[in-house]
MDTraj code that builds the backbone (N, CA, C; nanometers):
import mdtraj as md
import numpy as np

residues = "UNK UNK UNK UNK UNK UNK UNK UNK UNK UNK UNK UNK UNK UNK UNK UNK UNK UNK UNK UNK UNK UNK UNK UNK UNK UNK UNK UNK UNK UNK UNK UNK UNK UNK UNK UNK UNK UNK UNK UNK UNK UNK UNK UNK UNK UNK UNK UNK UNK UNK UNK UNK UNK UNK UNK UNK UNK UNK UNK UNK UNK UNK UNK UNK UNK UNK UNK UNK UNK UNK UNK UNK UNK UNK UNK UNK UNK UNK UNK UNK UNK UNK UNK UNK UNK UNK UNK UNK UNK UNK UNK UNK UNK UNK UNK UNK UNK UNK UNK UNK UNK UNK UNK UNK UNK UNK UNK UNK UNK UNK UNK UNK UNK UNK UNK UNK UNK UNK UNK UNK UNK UNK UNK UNK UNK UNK UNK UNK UNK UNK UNK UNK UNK UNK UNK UNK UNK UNK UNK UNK UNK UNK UNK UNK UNK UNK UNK UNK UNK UNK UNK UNK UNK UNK UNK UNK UNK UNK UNK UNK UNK UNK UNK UNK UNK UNK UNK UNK UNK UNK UNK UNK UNK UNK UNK UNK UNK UNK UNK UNK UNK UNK UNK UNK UNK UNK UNK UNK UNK UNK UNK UNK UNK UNK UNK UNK UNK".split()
xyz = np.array([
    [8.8795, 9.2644, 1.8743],
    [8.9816, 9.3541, 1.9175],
    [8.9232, 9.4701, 1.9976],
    [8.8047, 9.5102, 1.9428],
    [8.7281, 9.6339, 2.0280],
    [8.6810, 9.6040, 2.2100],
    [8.6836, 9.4885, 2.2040],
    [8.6539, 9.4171, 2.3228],
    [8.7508, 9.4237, 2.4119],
    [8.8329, 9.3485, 2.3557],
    [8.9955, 9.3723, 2.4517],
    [9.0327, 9.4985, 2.4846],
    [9.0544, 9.6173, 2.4164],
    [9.0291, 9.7582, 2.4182],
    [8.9541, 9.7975, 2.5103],
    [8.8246, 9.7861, 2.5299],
    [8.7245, 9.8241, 2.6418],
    [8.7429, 9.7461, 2.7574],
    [8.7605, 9.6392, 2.7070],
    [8.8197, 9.5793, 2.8935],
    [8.9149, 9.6471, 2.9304],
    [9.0651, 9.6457, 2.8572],
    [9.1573, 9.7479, 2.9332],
    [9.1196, 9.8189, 2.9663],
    [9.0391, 9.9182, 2.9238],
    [9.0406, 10.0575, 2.9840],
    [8.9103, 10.0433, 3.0811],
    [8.8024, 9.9168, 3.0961],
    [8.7268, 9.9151, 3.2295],
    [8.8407, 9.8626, 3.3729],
    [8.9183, 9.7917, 3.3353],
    [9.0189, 9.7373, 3.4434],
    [9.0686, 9.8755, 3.4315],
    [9.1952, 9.9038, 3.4110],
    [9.2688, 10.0242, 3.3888],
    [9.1505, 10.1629, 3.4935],
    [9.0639, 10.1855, 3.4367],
    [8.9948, 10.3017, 3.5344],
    [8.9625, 10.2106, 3.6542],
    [8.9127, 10.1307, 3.6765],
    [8.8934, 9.9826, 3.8555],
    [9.0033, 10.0153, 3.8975],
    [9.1419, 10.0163, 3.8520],
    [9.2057, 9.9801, 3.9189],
    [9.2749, 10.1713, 3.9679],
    [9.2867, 10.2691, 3.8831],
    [9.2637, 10.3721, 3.9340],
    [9.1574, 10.4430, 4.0943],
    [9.0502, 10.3780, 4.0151],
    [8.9716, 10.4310, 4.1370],
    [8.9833, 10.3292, 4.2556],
    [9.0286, 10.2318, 4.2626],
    [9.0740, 10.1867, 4.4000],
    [9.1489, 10.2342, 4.4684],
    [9.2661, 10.2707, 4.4158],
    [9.3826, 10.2715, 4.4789],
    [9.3900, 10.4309, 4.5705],
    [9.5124, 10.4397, 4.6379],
    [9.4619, 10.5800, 4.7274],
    [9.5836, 10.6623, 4.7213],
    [9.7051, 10.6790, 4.6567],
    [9.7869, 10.7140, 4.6084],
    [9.8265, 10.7263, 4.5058],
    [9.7443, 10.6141, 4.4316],
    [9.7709, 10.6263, 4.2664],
    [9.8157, 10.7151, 4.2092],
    [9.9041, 10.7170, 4.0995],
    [9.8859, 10.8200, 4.0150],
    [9.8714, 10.7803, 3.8725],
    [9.7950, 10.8038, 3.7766],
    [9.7849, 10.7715, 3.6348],
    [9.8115, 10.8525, 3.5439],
    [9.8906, 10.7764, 3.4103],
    [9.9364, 10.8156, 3.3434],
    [9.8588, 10.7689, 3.1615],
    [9.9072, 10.8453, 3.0810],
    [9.8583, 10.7747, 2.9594],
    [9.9226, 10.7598, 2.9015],
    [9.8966, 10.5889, 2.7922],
    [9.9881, 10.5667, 2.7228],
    [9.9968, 10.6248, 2.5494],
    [10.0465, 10.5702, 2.4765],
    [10.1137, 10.6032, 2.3710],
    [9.9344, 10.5755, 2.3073],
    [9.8765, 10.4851, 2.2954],
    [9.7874, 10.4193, 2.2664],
    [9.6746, 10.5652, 2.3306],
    [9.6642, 10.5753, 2.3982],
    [9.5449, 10.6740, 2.4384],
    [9.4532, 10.5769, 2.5577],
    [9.5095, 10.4522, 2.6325],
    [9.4152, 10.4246, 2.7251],
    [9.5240, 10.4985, 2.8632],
    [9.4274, 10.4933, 2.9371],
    [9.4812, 10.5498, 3.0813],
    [9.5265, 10.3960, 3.1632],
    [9.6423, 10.4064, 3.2036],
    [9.7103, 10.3149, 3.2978],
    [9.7441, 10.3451, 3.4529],
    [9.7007, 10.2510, 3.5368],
    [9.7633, 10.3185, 3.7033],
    [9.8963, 10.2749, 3.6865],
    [9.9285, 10.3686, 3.8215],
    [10.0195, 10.3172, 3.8999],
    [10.0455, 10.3506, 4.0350],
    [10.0544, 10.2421, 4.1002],
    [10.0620, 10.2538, 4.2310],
    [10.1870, 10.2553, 4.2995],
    [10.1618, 10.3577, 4.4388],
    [10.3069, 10.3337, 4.4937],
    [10.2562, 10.2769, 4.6324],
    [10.3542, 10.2072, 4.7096],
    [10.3534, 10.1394, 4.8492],
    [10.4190, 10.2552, 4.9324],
    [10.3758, 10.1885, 5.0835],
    [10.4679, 10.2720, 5.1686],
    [10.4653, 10.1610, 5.2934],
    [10.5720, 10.1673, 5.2946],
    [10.6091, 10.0584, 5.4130],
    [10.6577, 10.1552, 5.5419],
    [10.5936, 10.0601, 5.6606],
    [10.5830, 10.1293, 5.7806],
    [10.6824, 10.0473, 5.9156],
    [10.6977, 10.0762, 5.9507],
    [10.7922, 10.0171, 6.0798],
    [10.7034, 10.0258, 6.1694],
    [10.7082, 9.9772, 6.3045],
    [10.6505, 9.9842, 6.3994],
    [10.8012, 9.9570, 6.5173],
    [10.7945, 10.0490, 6.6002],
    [10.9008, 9.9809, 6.7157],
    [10.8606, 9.9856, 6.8257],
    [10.8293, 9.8743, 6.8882],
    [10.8079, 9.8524, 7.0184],
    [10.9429, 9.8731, 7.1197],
    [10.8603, 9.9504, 7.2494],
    [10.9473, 10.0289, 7.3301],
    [10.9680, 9.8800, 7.4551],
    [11.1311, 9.8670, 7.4749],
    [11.1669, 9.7879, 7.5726],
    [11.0722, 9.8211, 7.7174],
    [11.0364, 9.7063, 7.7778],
    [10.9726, 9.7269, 7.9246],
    [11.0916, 9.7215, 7.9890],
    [11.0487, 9.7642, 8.1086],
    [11.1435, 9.7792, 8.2482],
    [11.0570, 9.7272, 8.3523],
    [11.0908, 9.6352, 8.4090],
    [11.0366, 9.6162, 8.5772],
    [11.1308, 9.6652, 8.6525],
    [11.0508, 9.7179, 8.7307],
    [11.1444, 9.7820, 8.8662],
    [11.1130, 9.6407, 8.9874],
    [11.2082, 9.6524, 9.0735],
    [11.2058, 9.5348, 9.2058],
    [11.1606, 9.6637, 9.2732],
    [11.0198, 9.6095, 9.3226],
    [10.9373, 9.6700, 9.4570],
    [11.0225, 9.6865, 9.5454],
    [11.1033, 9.5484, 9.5863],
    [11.1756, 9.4763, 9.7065],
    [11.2549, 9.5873, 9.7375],
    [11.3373, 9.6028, 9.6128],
    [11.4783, 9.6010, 9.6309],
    [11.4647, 9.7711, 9.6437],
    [11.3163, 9.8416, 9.6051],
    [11.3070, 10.0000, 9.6140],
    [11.2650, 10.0464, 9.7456],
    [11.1736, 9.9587, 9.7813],
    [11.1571, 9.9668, 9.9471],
    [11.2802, 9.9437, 10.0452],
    [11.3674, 9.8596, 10.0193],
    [11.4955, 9.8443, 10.1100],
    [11.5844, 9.9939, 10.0846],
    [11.6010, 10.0385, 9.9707],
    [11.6549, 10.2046, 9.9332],
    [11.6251, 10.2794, 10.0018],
    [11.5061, 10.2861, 10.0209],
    [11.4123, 10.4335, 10.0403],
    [11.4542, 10.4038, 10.1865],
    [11.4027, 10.2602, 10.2644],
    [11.4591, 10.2438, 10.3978],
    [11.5808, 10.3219, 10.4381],
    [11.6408, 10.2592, 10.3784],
    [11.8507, 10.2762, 10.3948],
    [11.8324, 10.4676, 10.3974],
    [11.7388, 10.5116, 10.3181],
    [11.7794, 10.6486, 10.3267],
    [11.7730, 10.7289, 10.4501],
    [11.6815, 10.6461, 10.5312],
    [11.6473, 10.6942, 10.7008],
    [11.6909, 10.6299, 10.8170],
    [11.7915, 10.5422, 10.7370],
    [11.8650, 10.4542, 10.9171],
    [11.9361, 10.5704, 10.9346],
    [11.9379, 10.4927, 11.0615],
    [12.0565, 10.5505, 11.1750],
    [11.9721, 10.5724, 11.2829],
    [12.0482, 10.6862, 11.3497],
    [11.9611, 10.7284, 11.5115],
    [11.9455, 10.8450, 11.4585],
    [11.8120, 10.8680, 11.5906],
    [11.7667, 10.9909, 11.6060],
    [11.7091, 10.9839, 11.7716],
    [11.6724, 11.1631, 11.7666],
    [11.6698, 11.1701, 11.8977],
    [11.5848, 11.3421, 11.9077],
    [11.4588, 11.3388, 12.0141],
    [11.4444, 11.4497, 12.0260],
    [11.3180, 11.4457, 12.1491],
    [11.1744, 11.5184, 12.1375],
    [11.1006, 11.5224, 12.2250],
    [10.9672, 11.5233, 12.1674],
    [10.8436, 11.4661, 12.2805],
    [10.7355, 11.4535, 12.2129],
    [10.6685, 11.5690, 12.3519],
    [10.5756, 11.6406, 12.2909],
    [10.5072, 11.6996, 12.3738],
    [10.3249, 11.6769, 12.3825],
    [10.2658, 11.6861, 12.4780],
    [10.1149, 11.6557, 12.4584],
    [10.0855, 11.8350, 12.5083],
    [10.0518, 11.8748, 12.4032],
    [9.9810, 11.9938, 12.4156],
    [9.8537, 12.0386, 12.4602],
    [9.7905, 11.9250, 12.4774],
    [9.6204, 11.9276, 12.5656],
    [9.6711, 11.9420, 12.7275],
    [9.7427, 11.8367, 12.7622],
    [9.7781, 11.8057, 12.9381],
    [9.8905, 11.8930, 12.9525],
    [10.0112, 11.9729, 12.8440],
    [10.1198, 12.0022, 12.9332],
    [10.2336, 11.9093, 12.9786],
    [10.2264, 11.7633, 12.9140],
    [10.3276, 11.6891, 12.9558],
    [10.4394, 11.6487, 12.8671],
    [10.5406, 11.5964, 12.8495],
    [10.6009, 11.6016, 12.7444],
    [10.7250, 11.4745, 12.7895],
    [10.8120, 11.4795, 12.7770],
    [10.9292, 11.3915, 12.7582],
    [11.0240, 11.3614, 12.6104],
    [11.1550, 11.2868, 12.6864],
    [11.2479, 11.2668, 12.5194],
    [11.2071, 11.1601, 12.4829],
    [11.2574, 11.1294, 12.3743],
    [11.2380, 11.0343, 12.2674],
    [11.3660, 11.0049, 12.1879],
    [11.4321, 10.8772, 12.2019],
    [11.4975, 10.8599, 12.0606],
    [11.4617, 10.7068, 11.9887],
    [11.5295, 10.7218, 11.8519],
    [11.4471, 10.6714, 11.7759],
    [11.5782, 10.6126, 11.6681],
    [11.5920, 10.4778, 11.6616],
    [11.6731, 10.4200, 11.5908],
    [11.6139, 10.3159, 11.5063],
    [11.6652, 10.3539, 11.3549],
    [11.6018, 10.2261, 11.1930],
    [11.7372, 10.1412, 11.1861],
    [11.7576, 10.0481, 11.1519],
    [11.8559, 9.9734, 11.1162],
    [11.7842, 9.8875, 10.9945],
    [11.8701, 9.8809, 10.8672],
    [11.8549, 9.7826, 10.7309],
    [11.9138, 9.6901, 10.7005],
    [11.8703, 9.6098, 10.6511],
    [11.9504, 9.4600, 10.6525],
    [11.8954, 9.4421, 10.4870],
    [11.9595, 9.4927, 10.3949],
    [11.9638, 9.4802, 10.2663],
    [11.9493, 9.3511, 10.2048],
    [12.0412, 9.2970, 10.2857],
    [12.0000, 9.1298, 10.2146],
    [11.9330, 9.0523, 10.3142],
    [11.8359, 9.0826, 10.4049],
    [11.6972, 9.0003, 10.4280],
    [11.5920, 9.1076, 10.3871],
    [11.5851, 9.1897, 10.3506],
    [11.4867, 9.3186, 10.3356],
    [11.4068, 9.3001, 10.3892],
    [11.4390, 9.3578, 10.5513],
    [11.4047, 9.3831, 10.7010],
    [11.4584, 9.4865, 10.7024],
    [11.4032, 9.5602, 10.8271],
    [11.3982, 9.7024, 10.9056],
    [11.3773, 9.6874, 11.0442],
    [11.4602, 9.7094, 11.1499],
    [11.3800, 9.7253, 11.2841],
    [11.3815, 9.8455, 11.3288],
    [11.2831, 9.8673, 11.3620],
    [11.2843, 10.0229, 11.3904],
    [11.2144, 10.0280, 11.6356],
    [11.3547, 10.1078, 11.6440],
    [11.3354, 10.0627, 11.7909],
    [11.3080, 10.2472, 11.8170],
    [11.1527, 10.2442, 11.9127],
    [11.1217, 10.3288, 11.9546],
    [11.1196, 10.4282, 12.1461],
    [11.2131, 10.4893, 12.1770],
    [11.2023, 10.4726, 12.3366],
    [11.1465, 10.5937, 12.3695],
    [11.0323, 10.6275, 12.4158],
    [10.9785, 10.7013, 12.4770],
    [10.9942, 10.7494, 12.6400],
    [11.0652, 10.8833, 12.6849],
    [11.1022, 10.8909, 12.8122],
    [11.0022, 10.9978, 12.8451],
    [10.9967, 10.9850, 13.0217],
    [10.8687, 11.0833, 13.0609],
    [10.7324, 10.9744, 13.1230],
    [10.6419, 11.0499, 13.1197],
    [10.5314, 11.0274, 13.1967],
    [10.4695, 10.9649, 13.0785],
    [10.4483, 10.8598, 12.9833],
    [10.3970, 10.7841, 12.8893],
    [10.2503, 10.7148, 12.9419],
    [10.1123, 10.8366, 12.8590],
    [9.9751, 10.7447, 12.8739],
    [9.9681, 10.7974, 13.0628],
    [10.0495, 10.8969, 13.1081],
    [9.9992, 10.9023, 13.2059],
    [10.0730, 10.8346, 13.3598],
    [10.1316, 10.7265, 13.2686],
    [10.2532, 10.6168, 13.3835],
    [10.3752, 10.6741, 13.3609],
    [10.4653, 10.5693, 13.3882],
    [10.6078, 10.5484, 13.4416],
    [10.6403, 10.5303, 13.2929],
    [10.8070, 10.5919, 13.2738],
    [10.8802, 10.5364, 13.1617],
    [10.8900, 10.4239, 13.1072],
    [10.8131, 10.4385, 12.9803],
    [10.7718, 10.2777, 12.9376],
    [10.9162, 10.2087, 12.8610],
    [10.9127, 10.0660, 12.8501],
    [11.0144, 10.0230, 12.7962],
    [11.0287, 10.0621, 12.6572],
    [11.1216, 10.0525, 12.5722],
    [11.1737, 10.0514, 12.4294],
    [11.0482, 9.9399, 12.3197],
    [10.9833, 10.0382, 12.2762],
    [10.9263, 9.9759, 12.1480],
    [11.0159, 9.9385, 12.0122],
    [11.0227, 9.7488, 12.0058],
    [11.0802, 9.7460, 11.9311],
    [11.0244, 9.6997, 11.7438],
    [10.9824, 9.6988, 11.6753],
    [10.9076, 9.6809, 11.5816],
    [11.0250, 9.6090, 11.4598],
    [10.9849, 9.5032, 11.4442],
    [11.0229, 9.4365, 11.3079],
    [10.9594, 9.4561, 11.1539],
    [10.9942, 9.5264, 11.0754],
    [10.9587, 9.5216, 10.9300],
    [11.0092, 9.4332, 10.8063],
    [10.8964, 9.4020, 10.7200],
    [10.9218, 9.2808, 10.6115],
    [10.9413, 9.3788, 10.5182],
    [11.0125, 9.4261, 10.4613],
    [11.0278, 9.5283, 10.3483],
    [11.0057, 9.4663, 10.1608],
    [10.9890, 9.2959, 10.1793],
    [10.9234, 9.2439, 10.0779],
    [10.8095, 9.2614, 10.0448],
    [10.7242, 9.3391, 10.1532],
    [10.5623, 9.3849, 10.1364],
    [10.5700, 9.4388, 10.1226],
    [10.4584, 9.5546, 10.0672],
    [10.4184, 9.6887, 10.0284],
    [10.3844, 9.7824, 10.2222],
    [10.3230, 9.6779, 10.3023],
    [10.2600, 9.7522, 10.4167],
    [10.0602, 9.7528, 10.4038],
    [10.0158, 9.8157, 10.4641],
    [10.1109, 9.8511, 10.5653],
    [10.1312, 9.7320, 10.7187],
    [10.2473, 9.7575, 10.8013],
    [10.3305, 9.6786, 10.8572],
    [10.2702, 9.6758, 10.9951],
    [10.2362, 9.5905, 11.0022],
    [10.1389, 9.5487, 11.1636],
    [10.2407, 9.4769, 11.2614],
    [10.2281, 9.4728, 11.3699],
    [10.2909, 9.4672, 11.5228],
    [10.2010, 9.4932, 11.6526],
    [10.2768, 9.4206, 11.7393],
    [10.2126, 9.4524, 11.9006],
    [10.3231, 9.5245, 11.9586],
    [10.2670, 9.5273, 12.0703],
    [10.3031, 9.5918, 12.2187],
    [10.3061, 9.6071, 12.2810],
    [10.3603, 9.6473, 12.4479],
    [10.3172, 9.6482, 12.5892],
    [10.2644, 9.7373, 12.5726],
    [10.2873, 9.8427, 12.4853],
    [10.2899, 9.9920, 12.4990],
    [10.1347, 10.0426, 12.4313],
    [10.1726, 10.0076, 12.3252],
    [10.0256, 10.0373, 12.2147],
    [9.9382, 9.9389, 12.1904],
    [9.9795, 9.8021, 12.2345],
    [9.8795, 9.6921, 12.1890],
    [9.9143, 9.6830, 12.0007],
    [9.8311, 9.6396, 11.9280],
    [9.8117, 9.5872, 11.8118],
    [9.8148, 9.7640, 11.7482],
    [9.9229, 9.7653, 11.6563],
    [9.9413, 9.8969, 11.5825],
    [9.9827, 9.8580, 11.4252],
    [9.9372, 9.9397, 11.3418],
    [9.9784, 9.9556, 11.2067],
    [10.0800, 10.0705, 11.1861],
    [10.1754, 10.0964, 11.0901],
    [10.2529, 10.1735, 11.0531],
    [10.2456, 10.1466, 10.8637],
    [10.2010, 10.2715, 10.7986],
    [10.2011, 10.2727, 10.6559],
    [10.2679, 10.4155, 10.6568],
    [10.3161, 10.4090, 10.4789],
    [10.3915, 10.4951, 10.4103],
    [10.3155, 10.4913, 10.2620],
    [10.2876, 10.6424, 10.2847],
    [10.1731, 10.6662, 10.1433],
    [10.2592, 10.8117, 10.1256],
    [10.3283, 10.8164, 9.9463],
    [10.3510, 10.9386, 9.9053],
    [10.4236, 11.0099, 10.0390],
    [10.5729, 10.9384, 10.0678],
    [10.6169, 11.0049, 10.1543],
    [10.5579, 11.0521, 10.2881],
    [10.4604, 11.0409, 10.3257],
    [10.3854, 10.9883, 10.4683],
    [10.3879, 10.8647, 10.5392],
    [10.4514, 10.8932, 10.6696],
    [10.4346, 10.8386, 10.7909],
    [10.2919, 10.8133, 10.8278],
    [10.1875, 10.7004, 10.8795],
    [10.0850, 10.6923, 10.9387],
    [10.1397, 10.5925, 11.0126],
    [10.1160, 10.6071, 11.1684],
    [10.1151, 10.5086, 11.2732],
    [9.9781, 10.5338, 11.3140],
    [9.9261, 10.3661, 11.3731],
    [9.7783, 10.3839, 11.4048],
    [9.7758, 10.2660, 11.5304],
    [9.7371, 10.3169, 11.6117],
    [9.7088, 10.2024, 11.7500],
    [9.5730, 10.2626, 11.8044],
    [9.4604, 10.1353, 11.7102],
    [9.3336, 10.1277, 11.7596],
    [9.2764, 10.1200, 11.9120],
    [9.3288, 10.0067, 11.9787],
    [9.2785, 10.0452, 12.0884],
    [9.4202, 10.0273, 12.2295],
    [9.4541, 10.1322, 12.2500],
    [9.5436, 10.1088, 12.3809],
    [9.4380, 10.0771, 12.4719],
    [9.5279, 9.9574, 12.5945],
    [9.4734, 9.9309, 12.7127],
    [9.5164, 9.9939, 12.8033],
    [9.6460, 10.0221, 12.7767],
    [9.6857, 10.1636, 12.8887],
    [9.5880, 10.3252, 12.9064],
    [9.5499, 10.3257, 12.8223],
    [9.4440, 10.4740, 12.7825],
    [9.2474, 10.4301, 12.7762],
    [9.2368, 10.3111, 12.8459],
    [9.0965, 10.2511, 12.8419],
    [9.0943, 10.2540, 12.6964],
    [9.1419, 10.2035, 12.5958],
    [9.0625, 10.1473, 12.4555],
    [9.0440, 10.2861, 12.3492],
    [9.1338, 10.3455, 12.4160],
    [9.1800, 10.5181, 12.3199],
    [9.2497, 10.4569, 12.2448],
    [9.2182, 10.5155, 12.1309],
    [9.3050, 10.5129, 12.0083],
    [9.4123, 10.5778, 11.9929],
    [9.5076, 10.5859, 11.8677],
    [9.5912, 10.6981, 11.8705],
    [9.6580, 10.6385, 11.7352],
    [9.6639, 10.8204, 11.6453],
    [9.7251, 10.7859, 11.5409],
    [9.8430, 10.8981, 11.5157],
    [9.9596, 10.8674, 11.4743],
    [10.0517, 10.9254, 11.4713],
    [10.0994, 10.9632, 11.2998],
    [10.1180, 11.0764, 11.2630],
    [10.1545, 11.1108, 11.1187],
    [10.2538, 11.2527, 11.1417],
    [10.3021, 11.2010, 10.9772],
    [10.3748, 11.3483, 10.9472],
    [10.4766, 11.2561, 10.8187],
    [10.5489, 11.3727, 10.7733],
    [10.6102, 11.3534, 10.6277],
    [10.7345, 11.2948, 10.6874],
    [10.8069, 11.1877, 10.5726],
    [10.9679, 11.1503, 10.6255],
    [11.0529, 11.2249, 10.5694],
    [11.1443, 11.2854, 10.6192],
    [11.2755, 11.3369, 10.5671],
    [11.3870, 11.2807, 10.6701],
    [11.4703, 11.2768, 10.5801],
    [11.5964, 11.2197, 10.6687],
    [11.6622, 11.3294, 10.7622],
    [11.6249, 11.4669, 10.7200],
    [11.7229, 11.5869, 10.7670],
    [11.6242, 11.5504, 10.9466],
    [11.5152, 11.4730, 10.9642],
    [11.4250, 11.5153, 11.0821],
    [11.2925, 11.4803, 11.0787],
    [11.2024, 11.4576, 11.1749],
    [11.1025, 11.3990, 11.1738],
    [11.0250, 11.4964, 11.2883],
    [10.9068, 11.5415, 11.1988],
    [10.7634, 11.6083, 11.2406],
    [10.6998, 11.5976, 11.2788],
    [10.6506, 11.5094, 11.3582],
    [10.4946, 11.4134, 11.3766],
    [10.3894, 11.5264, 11.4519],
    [10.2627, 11.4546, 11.4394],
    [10.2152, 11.4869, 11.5293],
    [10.0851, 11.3692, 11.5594],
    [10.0156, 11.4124, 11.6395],
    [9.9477, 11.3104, 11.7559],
    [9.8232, 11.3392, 11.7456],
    [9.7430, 11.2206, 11.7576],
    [9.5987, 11.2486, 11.8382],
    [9.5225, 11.1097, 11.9166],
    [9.5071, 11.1571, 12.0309],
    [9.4488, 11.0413, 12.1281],
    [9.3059, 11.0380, 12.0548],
    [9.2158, 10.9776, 12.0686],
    [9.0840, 10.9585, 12.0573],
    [8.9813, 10.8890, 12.1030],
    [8.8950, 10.9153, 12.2106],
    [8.8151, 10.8032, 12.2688],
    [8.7376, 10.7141, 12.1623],
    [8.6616, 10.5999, 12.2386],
    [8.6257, 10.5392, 12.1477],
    [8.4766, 10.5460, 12.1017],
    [8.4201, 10.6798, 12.1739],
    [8.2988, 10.7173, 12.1139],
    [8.3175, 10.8169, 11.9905],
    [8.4547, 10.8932, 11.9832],
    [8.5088, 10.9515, 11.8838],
    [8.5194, 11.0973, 11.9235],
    [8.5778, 11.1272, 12.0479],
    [8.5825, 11.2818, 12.1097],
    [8.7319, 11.2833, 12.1251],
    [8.7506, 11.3628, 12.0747],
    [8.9206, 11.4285, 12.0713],
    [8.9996, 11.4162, 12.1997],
    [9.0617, 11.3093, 12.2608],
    [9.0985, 11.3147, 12.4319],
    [9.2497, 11.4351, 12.4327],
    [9.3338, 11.3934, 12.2975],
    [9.4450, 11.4799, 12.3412],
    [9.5324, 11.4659, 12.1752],
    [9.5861, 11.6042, 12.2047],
    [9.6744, 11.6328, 12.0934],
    [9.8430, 11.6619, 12.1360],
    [9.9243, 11.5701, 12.0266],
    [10.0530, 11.6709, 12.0168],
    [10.1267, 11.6530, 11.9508],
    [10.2871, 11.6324, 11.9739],
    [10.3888, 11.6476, 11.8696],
    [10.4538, 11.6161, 11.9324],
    [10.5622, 11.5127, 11.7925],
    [10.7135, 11.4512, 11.8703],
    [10.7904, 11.4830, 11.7161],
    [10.8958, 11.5423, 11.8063],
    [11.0368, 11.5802, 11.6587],
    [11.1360, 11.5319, 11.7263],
    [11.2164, 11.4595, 11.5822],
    [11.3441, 11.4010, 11.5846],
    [11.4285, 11.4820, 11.4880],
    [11.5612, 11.4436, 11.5360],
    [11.6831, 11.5004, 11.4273],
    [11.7732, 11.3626, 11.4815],
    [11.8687, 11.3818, 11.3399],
    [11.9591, 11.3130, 11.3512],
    [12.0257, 11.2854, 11.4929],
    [12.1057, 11.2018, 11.5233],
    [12.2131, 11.2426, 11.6136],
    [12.3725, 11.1929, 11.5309],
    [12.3490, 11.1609, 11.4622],
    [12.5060, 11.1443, 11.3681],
    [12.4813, 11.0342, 11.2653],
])
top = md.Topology()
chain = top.add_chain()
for i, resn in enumerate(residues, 1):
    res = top.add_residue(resn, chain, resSeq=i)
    for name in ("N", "CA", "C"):
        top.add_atom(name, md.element.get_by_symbol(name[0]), res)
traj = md.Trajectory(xyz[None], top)
């Protein structure tokens, strides 16, 4: 009987000192007994969301169609001319054409024709195209920035030229820089648009 006695109370204290909430009590008898409590935990996993790239790039588009219209000036030479500038969206091909007409003495010549540029708005960008005008050009949109880039015009001997500034729908900021292709600054300037309705 003394045996059974001392085992309880070697189990009985084991099972005390395991536990990490325990609390023990004593019985009538004089051995010490645990007792344990649980705690049950939930876990809730938070619903995902995918957003459509597609369908956020065709938005953001739509927020800048229409026409516009204003003037670009080259502030190195003094020359300048108008400009207007029309986006059109096609929601259900998520396309953009964006038609560019430059009036005035353009690169130095005669009023060049209407640059017209097709966009895949299923891509991210950035959105590559040719030209009579610029030859082989890129156009990207980073954090609400405009970058147009035409590596080498043949109209300007193999000058570069990159065009930036922020989009807002109220109007458009740009500004300009020619660049030879040894990397000397040929010419700077600026073209602003506003709405026309």
């Amino acid at each position: 009987m003394r045996k059974i006695a001392t085992l309880t109370v070697v189990l009985a204290l084991a099972a005390a000192a395991c536990g990490d909430d325990d609390t023990t009590s004593t019985t009538a008898s004089g051995t010490t007994a645990a007792t344990s409590t649980s705690i049950a935990t939930t876990t809730t996993v938070a619903a995902t969301t995918t957003v459509d790239a597609t369908a956020a790039r065709v938005t953001a588009a739509m927020e800048y169609a229409g026409t516009y219209s204003g003037e670009w000036n080259n502030t190195t030479f003094g020359s300048s001319g108008g400009v207007d500038m029309s986006l059109t969206v096609d929601a259900a091909t998520a396309t953009a054409e964006l038609t560019l007409d430059l009036g005035g003495s353009v690169f130095g010549g005669g009023d060049p024709d209407p640059v017209v540029a097709q966009i895949d708005l299923s891509t991210a960008g950035p959105y590559a195209g040719t030209s009579d005008l610029f030859d082989d050009y890129t156009m990207a949109i980073d954090g609400g920035v405009l970058t147009f880039t035409a590596p080498s015009i043949s109209a300007l001997t193999g000058m570069s030229m990159v065009v930036t500034g922020p989009l807002d729908g109220a109007g458009f900021d740009l500004v300009y820089t020619i660049t030879q292709p040894a990397g000397t600054v040929f010419a700077v300037g600026t073209m602003t648009l506003a709405p026309t309705g």
